[in-house]
C-alpha positions as CSV (number, residue, x, y, z in Angstrom):
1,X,11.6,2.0,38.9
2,X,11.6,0.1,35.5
3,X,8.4,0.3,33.4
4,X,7.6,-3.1,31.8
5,X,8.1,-3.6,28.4
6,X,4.8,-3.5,26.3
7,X,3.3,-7.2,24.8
8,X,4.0,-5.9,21.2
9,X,7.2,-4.5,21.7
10,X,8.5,-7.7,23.2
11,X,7.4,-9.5,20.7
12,X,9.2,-7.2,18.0
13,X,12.2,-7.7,20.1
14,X,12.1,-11.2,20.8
15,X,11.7,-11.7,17.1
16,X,14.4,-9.2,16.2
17,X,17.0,-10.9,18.8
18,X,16.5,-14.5,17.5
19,X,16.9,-13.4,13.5
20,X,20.2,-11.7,14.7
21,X,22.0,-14.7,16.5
22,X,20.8,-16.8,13.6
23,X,22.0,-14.2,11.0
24,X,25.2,-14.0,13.0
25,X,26.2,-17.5,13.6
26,X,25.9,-17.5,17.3
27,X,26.3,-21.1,18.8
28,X,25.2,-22.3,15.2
29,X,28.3,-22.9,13.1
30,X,31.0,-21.4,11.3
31,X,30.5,-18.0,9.7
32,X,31.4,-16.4,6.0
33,X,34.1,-13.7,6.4
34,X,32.0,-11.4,3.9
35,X,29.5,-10.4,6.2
36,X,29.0,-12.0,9.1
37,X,26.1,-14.8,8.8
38,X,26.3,-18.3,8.1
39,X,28.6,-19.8,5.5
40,X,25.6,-21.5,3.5
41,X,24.4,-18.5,2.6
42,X,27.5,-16.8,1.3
43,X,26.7,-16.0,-2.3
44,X,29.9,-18.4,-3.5
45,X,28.4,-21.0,-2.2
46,X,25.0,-20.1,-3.7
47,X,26.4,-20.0,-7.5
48,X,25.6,-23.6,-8.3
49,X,22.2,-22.5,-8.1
50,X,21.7,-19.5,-11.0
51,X,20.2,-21.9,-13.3
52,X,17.7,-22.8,-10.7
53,X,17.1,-19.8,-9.6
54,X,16.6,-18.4,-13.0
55,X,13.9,-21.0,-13.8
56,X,12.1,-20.0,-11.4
57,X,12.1,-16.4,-11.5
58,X,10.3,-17.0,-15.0
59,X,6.7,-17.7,-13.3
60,X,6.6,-14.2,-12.9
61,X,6.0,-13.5,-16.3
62,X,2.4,-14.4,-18.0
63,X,1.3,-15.5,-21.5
64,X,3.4,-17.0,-24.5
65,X,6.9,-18.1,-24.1
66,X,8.5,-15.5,-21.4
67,X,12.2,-14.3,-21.5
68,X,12.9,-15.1,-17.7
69,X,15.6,-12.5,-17.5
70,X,13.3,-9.6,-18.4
71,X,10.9,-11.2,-16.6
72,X,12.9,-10.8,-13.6
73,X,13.4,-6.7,-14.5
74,X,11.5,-3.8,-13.2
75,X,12.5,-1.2,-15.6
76,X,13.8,1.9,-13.7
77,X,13.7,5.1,-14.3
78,X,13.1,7.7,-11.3
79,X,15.5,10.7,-12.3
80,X,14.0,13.5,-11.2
81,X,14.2,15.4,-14.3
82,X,12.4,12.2,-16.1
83,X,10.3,13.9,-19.4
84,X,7.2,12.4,-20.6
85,X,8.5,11.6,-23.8
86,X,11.6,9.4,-21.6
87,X,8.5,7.8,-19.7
88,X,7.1,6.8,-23.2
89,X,9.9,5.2,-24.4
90,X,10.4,3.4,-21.0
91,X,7.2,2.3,-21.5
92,X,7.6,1.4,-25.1
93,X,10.6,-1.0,-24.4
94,X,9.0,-2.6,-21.2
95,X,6.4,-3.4,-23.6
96,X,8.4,-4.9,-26.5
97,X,11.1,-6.6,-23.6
98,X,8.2,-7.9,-21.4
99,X,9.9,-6.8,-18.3
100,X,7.9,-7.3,-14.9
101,X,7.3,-3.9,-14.7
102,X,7.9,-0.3,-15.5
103,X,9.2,1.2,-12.3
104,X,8.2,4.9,-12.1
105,X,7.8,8.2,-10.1
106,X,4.2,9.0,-8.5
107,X,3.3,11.6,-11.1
108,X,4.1,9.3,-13.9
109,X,1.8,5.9,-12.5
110,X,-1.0,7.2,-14.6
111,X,0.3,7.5,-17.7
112,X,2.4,4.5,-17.6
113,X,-0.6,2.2,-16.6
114,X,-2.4,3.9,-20.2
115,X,1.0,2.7,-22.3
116,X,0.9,-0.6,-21.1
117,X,-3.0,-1.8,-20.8
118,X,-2.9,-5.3,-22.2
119,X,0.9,-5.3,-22.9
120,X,1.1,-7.8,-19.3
121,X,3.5,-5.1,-17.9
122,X,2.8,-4.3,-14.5
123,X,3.3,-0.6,-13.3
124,X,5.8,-0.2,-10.6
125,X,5.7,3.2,-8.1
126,X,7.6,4.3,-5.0
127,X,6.3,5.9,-2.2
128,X,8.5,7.7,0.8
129,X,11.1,7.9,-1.6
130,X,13.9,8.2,-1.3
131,X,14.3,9.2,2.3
132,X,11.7,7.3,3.8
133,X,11.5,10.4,6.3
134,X,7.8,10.9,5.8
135,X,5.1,9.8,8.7
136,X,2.9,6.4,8.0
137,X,-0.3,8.5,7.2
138,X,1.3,10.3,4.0
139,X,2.7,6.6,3.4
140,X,-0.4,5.2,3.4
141,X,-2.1,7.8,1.2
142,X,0.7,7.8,-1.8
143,X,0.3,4.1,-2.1
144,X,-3.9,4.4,-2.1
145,X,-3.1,6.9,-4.8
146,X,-0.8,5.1,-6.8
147,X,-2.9,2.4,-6.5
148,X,-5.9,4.4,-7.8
149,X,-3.8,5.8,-10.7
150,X,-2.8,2.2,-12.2
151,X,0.5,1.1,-9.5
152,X,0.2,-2.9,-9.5
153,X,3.4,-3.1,-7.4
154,X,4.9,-0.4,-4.7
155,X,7.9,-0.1,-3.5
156,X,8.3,2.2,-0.5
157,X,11.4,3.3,1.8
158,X,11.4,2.3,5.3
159,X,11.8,5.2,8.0
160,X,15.5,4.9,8.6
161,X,16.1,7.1,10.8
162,X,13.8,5.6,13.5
163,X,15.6,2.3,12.8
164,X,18.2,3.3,13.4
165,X,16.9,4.9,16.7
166,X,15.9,1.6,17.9
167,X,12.2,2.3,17.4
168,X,11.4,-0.9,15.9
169,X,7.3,-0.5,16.2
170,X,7.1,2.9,14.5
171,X,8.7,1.2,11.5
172,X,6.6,-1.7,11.7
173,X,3.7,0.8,11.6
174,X,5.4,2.5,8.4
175,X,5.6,-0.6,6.9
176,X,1.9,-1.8,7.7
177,X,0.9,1.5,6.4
178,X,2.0,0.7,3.2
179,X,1.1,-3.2,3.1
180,X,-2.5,-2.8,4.2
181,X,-3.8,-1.1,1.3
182,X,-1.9,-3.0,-1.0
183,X,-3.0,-6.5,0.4
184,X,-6.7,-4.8,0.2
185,X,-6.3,-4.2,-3.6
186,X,-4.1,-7.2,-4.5
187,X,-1.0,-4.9,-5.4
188,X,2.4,-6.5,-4.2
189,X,4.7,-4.2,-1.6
190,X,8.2,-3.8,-1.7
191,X,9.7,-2.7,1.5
192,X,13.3,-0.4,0.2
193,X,15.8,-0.6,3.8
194,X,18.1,1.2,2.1
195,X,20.9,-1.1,3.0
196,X,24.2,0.6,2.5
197,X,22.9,2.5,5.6
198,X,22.6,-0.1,8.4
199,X,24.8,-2.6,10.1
200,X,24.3,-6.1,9.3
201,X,22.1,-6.5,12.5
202,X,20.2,-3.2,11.4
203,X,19.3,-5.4,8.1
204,X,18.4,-8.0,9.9
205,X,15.6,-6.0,11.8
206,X,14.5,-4.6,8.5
207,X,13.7,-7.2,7.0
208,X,12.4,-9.2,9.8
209,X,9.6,-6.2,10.3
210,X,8.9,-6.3,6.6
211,X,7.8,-10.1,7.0
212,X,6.1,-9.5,9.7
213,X,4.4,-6.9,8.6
214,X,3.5,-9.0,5.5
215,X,5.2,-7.3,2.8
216,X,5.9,-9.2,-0.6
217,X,9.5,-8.6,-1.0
218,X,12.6,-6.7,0.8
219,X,14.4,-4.4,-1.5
220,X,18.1,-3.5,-1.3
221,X,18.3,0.3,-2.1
222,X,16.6,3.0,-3.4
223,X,19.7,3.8,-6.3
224,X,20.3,7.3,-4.3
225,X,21.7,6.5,-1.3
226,X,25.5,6.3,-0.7
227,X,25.4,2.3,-2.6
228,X,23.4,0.0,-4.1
229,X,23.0,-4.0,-4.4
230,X,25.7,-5.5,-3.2
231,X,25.7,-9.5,-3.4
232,X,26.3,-10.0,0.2
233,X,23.0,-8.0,1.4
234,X,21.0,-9.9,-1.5
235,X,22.4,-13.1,0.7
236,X,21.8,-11.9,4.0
237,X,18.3,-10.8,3.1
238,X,17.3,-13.8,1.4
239,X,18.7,-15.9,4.6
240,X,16.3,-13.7,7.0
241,X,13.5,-13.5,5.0
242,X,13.4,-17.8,3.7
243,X,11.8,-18.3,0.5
244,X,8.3,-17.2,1.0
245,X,9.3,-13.5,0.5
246,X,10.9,-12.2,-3.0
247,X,14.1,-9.9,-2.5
248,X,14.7,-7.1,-4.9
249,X,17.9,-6.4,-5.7
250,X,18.5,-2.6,-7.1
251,X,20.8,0.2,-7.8
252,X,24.3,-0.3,-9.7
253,X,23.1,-3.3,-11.4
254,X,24.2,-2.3,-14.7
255,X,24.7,-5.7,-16.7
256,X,23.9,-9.5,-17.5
257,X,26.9,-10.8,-15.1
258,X,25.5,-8.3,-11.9
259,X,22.0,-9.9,-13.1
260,X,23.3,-12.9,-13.0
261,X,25.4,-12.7,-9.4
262,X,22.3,-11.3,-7.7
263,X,20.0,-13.8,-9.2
264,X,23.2,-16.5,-7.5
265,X,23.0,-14.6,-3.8
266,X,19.4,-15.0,-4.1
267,X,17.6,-12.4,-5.7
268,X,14.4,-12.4,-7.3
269,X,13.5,-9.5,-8.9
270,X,16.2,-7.1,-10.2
271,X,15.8,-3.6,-10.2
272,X,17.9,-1.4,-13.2
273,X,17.5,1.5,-15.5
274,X,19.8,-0.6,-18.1
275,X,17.2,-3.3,-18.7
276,X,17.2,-3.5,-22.5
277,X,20.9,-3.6,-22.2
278,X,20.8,-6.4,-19.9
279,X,18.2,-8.4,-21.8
280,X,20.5,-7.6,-25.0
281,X,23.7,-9.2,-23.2
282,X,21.3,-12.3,-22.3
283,X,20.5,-12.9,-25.5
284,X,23.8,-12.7,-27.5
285,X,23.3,-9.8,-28.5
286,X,26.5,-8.0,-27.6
287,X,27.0,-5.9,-30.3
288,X,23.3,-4.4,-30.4
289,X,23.4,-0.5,-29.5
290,X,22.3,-0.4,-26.2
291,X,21.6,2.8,-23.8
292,X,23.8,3.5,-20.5
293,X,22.4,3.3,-17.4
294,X,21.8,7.0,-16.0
295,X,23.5,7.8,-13.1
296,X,21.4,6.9,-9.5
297,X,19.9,3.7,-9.9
């Protein structure tokens, strides 16, 4: 005998099932060959729109006369082997570049929320990261930390694994672990799929439970998977999630013109360890020393 299919988890899949025959063109038009969804949202057909696009990714700065490509940046760095003094001078040129935020490991929220009080840089942590293979309840308690430390922003890793299982309501409950707390203290979430992971419909799901969970943004990758950004999941994501939700594009994007191509697919906040060299390449400066971006983000 067949046990009927709980009122939440029918919704979850109804929802689910209608974002993936929109996402993949099913009785609504022709598709792009890159990956699978609608030919409008192929990010070639989406490059007419950077200067647009950068325009508007400039309100998220505050005060004075904001650069609206570091305003775009979360300044990365999550190596494990990170030293204070590196967190410093993370801090130091988040604070001279004006970048969104400083995006940092747990144990460094605290001290990076003291460097930049009144600088207008928000502090940026992860939680579940970078596997996402922790349960909701330790979810929800590193972002209430974080959030007591100084965060203003967190981005956490779904639980891939369970997506992939097709058990779509415990990873709405890892997301709304996460989201809750933030909504209650007015910190924005960032919900990581760690893309390079999933099929296209597997993305799809993702980020249709992150907006119904509420988050603020989708986010590409974590920068230690097995890829990063890549302009056609920026597209997809944007497509699923409409332009109510910000998408975060991160990991490999090392320079102005990647900026610039996720900023064209639809991205809205970048996420790279090489921000001052990016900001540098914006601005002409081309032959300013710069430093490389470390290896994993």
């Amino acid at each position: 005998m067949t046990r009927p299919i709980a009122p939440d988890i029918q919704r979850l899949i109804d929802i689910v099932t209608e974002e993936v025959l929109a996402a993949t063109g099913q009785d609504a038009g022709p598709q792009c060959a890159c990956h699978a969804v609608l030919v409008e949202c192929c990010p070639d057909r989406l490059r007419g729109v950077l200067d647009a696009g950068a325009t508007r990714l400039g309100l998220h700065a505050t005060g004075g006369a904001p650069d609206p490509v570091a305003a775009m940046i979360d300044h990365t760095l999550l190596k494990p082997d990170a030293t204070r003094e590196a967190i410093e001078a993370l801090c130091a040129e988040a604070a001279e570049c004006r970048f969104a935020t400083v995006c940092v490991n747990p144990t460094w929220v605290a001290l990076a929320a003291a460097r930049l009080r009144g600088s207008g840089v928000g502090v940026c942590s992860v939680v579940g990261f970078p596997l996402g293979a922790t349960t909701p309840d330790v979810k929800h308690y590193e972002t209430r930390r974080a959030i007591f430390d100084g965060a203003t922003e967190i981005d956490m890793v779904i639980n891939v694994g369970a997506l992939k299982s097709g058990d779509l309501r415990l990873v709405e409950r890892d997301i709304e672990a996460v989201v809750g707390p933030c909504r209650d203290a007015g910190v924005a979430s960032k919900v990581i799929i760690e893309a390079a992971y999933l099929t296209d419909d597997e993305k799809v799901s993702a980020c249709t439970l992150a907006k119904a969970a509420g988050a603020d943004f989708v986010k590409t990758s974590t920068g230690f998977g097995p890829g990063g950004a890549t302009v056609a999941d920026v597209a997809l994501m944007r497509r699923v999630v409409g332009a109510e939700m910000g998408v975060k594009a991160a990991g490999g994007v090392r320079d102005y013109e990647g900026l610039k191509a996720m900023v064209a697919a639809g991205a809205s906040r970048v996420g790279a360890s090489a921000g001052v060299k990016i900001v540098r390449q914006a601005r002409g400066e081309v032959h300013a020393p710069a430093p490389a971006a470390p290896a994993g983000y």
